[in-house]
PDB file with one MODEL, atoms N, CA, C and O in Angstrom:
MODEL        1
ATOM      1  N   UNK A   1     -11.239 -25.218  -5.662  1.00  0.00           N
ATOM      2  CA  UNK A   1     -12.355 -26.146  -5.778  1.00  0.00           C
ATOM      3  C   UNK A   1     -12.289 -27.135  -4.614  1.00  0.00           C
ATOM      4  O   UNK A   1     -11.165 -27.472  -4.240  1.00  0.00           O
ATOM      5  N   UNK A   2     -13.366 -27.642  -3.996  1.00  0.00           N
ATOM      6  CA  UNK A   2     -13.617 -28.273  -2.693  1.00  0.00           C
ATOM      7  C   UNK A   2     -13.587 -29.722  -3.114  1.00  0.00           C
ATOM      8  O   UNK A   2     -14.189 -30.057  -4.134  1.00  0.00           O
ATOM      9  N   UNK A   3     -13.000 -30.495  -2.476  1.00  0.00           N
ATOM     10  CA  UNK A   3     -12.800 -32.265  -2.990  1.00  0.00           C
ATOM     11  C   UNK A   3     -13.877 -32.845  -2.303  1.00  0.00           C
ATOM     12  O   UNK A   3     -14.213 -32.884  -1.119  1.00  0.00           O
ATOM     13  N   UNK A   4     -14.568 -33.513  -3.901  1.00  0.00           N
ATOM     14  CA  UNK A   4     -15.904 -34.605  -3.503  1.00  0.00           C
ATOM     15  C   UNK A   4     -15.748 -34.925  -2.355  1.00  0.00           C
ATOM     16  O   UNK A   4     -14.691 -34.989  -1.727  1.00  0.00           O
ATOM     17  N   UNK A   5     -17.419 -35.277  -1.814  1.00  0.00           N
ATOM     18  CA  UNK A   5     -17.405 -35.847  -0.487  1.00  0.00           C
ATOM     19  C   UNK A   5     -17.150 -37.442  -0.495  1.00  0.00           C
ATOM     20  O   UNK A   5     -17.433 -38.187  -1.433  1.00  0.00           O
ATOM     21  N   UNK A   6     -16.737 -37.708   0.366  1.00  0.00           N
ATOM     22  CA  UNK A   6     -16.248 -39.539   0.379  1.00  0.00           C
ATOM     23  C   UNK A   6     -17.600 -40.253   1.133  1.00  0.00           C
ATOM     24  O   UNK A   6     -17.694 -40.137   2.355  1.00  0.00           O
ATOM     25  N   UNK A   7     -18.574 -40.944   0.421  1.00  0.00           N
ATOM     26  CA  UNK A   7     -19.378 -41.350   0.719  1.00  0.00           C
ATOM     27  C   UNK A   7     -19.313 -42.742   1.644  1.00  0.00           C
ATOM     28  O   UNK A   7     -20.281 -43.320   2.137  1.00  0.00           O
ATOM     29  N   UNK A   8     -17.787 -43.151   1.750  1.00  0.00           N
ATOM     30  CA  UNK A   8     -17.991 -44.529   2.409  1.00  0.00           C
ATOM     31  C   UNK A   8     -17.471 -43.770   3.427  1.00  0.00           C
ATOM     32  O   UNK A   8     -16.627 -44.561   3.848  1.00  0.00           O
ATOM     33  N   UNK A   9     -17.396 -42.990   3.982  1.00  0.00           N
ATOM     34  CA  UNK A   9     -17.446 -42.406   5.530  1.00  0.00           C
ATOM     35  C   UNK A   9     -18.315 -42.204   5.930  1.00  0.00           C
ATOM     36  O   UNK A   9     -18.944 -41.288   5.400  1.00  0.00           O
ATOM     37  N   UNK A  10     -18.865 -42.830   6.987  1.00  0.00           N
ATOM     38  CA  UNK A  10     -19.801 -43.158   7.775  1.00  0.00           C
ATOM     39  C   UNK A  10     -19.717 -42.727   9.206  1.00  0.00           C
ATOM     40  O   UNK A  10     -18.585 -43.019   9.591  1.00  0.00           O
ATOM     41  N   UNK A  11     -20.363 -42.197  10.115  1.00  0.00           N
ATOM     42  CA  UNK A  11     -20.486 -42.238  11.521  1.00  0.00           C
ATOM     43  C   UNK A  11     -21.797 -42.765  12.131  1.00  0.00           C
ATOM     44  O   UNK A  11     -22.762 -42.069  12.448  1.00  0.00           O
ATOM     45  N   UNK A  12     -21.689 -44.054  12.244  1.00  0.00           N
ATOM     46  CA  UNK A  12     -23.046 -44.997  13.212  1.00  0.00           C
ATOM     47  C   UNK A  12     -23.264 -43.977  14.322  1.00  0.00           C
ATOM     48  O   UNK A  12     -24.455 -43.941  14.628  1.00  0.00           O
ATOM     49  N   UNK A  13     -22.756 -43.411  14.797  1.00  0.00           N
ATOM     50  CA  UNK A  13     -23.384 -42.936  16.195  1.00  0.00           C
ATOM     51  C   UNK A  13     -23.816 -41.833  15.780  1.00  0.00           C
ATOM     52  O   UNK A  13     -24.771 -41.685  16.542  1.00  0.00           O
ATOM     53  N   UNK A  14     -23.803 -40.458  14.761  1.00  0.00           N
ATOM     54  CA  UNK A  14     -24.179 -39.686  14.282  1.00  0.00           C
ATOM     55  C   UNK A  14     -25.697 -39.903  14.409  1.00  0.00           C
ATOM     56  O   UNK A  14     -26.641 -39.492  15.084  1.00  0.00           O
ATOM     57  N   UNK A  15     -25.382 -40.953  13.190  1.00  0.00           N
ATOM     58  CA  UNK A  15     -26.622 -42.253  12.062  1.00  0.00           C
ATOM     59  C   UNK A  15     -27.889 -42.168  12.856  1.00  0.00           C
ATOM     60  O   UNK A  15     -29.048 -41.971  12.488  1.00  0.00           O
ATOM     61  N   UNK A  16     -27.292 -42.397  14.212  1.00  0.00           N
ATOM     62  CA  UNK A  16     -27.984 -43.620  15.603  1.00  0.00           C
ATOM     63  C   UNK A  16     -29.008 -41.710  16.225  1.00  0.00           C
ATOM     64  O   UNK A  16     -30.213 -41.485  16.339  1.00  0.00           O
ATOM     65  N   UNK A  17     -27.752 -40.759  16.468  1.00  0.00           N
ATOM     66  CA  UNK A  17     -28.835 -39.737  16.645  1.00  0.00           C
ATOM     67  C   UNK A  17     -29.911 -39.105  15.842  1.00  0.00           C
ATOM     68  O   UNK A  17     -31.105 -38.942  16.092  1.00  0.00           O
ATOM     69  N   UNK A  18     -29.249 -38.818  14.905  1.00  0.00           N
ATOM     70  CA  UNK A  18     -30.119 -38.292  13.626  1.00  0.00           C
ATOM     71  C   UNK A  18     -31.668 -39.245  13.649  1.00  0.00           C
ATOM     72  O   UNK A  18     -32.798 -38.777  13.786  1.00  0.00           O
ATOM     73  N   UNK A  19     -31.422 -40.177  13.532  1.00  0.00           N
ATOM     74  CA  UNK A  19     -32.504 -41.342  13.754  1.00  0.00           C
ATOM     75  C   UNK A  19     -33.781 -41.054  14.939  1.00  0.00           C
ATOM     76  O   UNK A  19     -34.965 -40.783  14.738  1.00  0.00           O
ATOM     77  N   UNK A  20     -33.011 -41.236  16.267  1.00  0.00           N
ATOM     78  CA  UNK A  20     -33.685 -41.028  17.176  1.00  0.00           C
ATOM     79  C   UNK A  20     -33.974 -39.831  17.075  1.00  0.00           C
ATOM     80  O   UNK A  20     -35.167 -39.880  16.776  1.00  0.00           O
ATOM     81  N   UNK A  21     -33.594 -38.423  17.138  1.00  0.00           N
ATOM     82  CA  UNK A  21     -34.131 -37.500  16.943  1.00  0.00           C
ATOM     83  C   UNK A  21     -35.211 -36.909  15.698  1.00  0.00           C
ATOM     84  O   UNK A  21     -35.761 -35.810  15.785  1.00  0.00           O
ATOM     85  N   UNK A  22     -35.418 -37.960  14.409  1.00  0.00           N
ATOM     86  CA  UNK A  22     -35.914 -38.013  13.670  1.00  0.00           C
ATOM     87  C   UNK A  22     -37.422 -38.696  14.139  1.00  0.00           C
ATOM     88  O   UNK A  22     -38.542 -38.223  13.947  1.00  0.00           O
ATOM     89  N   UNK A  23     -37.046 -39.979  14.824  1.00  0.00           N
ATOM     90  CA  UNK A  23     -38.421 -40.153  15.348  1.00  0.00           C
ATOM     91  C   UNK A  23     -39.478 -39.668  16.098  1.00  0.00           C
ATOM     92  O   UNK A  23     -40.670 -39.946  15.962  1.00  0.00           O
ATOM     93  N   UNK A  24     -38.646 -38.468  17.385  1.00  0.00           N
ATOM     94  CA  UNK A  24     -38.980 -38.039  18.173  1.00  0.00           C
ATOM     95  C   UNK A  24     -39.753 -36.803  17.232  1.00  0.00           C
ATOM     96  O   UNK A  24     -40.726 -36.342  17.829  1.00  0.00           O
ATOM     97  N   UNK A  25     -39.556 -36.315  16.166  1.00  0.00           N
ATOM     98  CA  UNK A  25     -40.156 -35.183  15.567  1.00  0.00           C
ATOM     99  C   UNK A  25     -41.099 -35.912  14.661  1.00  0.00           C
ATOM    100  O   UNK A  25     -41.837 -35.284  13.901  1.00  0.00           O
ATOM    101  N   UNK A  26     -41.098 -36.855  14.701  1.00  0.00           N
ATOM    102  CA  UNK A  26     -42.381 -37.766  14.117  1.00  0.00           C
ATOM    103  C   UNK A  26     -43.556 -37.664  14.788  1.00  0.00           C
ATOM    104  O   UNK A  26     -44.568 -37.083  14.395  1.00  0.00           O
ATOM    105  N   UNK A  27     -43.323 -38.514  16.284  1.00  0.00           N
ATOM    106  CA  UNK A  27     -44.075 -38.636  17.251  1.00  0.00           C
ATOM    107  C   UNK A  27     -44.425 -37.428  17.581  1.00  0.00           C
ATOM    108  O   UNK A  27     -45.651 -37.325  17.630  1.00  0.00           O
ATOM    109  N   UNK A  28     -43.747 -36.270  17.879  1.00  0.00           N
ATOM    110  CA  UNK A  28     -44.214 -35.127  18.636  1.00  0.00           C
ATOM    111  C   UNK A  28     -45.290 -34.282  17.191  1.00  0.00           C
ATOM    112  O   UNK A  28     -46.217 -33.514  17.446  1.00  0.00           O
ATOM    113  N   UNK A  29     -44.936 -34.605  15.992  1.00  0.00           N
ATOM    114  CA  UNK A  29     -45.836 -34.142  14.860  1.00  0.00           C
ATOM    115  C   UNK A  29     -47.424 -34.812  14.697  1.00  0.00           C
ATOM    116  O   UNK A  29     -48.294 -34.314  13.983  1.00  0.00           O
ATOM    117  N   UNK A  30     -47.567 -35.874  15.406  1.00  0.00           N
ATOM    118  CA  UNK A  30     -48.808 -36.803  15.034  1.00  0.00           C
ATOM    119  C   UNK A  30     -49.211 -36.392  16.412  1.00  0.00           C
ATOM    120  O   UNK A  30     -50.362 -36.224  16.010  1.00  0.00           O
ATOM    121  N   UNK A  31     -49.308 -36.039  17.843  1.00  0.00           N
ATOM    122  CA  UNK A  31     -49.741 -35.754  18.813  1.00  0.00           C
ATOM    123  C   UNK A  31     -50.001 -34.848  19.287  1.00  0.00           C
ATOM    124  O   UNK A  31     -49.175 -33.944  19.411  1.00  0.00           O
ATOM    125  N   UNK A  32     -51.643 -34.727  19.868  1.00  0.00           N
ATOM    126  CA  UNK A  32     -52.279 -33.197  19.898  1.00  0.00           C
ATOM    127  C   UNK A  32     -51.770 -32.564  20.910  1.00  0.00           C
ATOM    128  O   UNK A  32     -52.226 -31.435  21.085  1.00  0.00           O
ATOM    129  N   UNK A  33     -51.096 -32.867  21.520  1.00  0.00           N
ATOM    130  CA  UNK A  33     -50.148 -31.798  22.859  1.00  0.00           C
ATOM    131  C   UNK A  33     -48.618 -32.254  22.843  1.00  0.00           C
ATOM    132  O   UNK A  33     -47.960 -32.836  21.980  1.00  0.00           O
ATOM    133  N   UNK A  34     -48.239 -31.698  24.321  1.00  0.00           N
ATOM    134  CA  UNK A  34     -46.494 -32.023  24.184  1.00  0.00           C
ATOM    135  C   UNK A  34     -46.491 -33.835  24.708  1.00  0.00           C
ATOM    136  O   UNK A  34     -47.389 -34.470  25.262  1.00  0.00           O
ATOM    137  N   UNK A  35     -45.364 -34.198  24.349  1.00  0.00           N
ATOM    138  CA  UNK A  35     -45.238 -35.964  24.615  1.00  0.00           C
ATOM    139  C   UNK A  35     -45.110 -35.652  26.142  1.00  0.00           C
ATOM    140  O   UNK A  35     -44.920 -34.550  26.657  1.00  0.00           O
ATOM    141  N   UNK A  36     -45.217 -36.543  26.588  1.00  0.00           N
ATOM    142  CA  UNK A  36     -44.796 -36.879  28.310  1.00  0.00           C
ATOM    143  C   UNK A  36     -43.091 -37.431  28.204  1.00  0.00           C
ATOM    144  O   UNK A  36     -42.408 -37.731  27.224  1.00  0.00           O
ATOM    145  N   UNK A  37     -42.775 -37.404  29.738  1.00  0.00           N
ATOM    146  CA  UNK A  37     -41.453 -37.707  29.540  1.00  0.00           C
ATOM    147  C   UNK A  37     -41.299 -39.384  29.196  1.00  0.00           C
ATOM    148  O   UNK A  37     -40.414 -40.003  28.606  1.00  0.00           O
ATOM    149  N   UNK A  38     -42.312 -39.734  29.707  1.00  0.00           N
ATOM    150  CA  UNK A  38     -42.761 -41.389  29.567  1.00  0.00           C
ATOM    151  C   UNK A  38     -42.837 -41.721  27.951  1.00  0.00           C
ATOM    152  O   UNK A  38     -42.699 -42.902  27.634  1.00  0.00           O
ATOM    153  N   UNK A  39     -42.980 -41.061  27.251  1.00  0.00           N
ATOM    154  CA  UNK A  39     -43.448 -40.955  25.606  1.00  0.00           C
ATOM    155  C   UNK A  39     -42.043 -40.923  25.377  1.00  0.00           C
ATOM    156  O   UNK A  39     -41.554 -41.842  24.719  1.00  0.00           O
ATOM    157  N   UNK A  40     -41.444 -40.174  25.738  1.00  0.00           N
ATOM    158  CA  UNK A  40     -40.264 -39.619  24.920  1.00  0.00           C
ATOM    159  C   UNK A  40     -39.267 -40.529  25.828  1.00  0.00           C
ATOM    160  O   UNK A  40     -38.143 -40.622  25.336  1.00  0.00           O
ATOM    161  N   UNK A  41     -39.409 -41.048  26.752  1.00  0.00           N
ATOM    162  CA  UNK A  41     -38.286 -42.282  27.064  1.00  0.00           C
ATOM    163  C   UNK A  41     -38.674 -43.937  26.286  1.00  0.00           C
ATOM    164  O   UNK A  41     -37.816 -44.730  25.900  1.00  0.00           O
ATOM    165  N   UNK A  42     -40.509 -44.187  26.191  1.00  0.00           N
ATOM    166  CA  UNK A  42     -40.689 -44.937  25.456  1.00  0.00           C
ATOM    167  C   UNK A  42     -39.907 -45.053  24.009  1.00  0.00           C
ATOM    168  O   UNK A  42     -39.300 -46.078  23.697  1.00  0.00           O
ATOM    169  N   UNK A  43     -40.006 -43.644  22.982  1.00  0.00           N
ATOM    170  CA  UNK A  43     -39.848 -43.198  22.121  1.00  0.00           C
ATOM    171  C   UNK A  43     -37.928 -43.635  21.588  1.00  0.00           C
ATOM    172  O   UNK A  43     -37.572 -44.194  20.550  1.00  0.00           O
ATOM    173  N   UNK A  44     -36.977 -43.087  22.828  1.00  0.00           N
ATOM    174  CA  UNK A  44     -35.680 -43.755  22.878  1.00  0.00           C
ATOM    175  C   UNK A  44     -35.290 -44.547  23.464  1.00  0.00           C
ATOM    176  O   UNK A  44     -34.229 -44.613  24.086  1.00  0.00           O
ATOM    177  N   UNK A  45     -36.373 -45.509  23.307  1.00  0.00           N
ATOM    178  CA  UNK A  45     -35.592 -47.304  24.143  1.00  0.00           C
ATOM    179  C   UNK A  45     -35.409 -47.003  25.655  1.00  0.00           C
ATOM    180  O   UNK A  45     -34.892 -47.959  26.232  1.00  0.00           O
ATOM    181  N   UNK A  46     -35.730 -45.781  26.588  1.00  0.00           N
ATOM    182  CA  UNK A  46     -35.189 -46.040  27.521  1.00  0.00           C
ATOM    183  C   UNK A  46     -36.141 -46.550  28.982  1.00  0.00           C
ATOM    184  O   UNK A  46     -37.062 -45.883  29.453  1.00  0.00           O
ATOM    185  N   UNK A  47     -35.672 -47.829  29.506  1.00  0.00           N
ATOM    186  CA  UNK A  47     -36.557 -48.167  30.058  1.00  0.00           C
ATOM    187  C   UNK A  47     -37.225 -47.503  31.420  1.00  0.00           C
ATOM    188  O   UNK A  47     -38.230 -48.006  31.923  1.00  0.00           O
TER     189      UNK A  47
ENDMDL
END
């Protein structure tokens, strides 16, 4: 038998991708063509 998962283990930087890549399939779902690279650097904070 496999031992419960430990829920107070955490990885923020996982967290931090999952996230951003979560938004990016947001944005690219609500827009009638592909994003620009400008979209998708807007999209991850990058200036």
């Amino acid at each position: 038998m496999s031992e419960p998962l430990d829920v107070r283990l955490r990885d923020e930087q996982a967290l931090d991708e999952i996230e951003l890549t979560s938004d990016l399939i947001i944005a690219a779902s609500e827009h009638p063509g592909p994003l620009t690279q400008q979209q998708v650097d807007d999209i991850l904070g990058i200036p």
